[in-house]
C-alpha positions, 0 to 999 in steps of 0.5 A, a space after each residue: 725853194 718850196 715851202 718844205 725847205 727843198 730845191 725843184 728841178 725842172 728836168 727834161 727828156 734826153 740826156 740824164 740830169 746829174 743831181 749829185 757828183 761824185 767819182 763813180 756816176 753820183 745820182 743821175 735821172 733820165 726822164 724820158 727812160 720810157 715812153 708813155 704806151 710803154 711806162 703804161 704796159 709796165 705798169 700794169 702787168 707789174 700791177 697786176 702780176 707781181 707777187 704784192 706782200 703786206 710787210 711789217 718792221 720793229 720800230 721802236 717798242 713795238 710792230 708796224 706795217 710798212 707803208 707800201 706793198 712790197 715784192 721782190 725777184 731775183 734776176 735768175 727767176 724773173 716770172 715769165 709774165 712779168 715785164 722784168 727782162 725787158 726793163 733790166 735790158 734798157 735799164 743796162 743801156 744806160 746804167 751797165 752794172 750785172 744787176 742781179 735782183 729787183 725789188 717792186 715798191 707799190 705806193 697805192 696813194 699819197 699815205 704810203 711812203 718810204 722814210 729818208 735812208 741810204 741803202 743797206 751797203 752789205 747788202 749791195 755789191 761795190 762799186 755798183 749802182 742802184 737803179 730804180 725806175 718809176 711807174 704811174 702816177 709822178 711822185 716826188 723823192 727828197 735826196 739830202 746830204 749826210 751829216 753836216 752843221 750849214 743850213 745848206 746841208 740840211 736842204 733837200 734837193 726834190 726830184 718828181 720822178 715821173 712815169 717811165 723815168 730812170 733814177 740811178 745812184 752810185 753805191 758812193 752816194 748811199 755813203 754821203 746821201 740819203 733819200 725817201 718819198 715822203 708822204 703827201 695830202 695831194 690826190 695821189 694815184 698809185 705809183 709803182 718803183 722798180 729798183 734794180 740792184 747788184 747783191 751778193 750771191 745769198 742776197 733777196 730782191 
């Protein structure tokens, strides 16, 4: 256990570590999704290519920034020079679903962050999975069950999600878990997701 109170794993290429069980796959994470010379590639012409947006959300009484850049595609119109077609295809080797929009989360250092959450279920189609894979630099997300009084409920498994691994979670486990990659005091180099989801017809990225 670290000093934050959460569980490391030491996670191996080859087949998927299961993190979280349940009936429709749980939470699964391949390390070795993509080799080095090929995570680079992605990375990069994501970096460079992607429509990059600065977003901003109510909290509270008042507007702020979102702490990370933010793009988004449908999988009907992935730009031509961007990388998406041929990660959705590895990504359905592994995690078949008619995956149908991807959103790109950039993290330029360790002051960008995504709070702890579950993703939004009227905007996923059930039963299908989410499945994200990371770029760049390692960056690790905090995965913690919903609800519960024990102290081992309130426990968070930490996962470092390394370049050119596969993190998939089961539409089930946005129901019992939360997850966030907090934010770190560590020199952090940027770090790109890349998230694939299933929406309905009218969804976004």
């Amino acid at each position: 256990m670290n000093a934050a109170g959460a569980f490391s794993l030491d996670l191996f290429a080859g087949a998927p570590m299961q993190l979280v069980d349940d009936a429709e796959g749980g939470i699964r994470y391949w390390s070795g999704f993509a080799g080095p010379a090929l995570a680079r590639r992605w990375f990069m012409e994501l970096r460079a290519g992607a429509d990059w947006r600065r977003m901003q959300r109510p909290m509270y009484d008042r507007i702020v920034e979102v702490p990370r850049l933010l793009a988004g595609y449908r999988a009907d119109g992935f730009p031509v020079d961007l990388p998406l077609e041929e990660m959705l295809a590895r990504v359905r080797e592994r995690a078949p679903a008619p995956y149908n929009s991807v959103g790109l989360n950039l993290y330029r250092d360790g002051n960008d962050s995504v709070a702890m959450h579950n993703d939004k279920l009227h905007q996923l189609l059930a039963p299908h999975p989410i499945a994200l894979v990371s770029l760049g630099e390692p960056r690790r997300m905090l995965i913690r069950r919903k609800g519960g009084g024990g102290r081992g409920d309130r426990q968070a498994l930490a996962v470092d999600l390394e370049p050119g691994s596969l993190l998939c979670m089961s539409h089930a486990s946005q129901v019992t878990h939360d997850h966030g990659i907090p934010k770190t005091r560590r020199m952090q180099g940027p770090r790109l997701s890349a998230v694939f989801r299933v929406r309905p017809a009218a969804g976004g990225g």
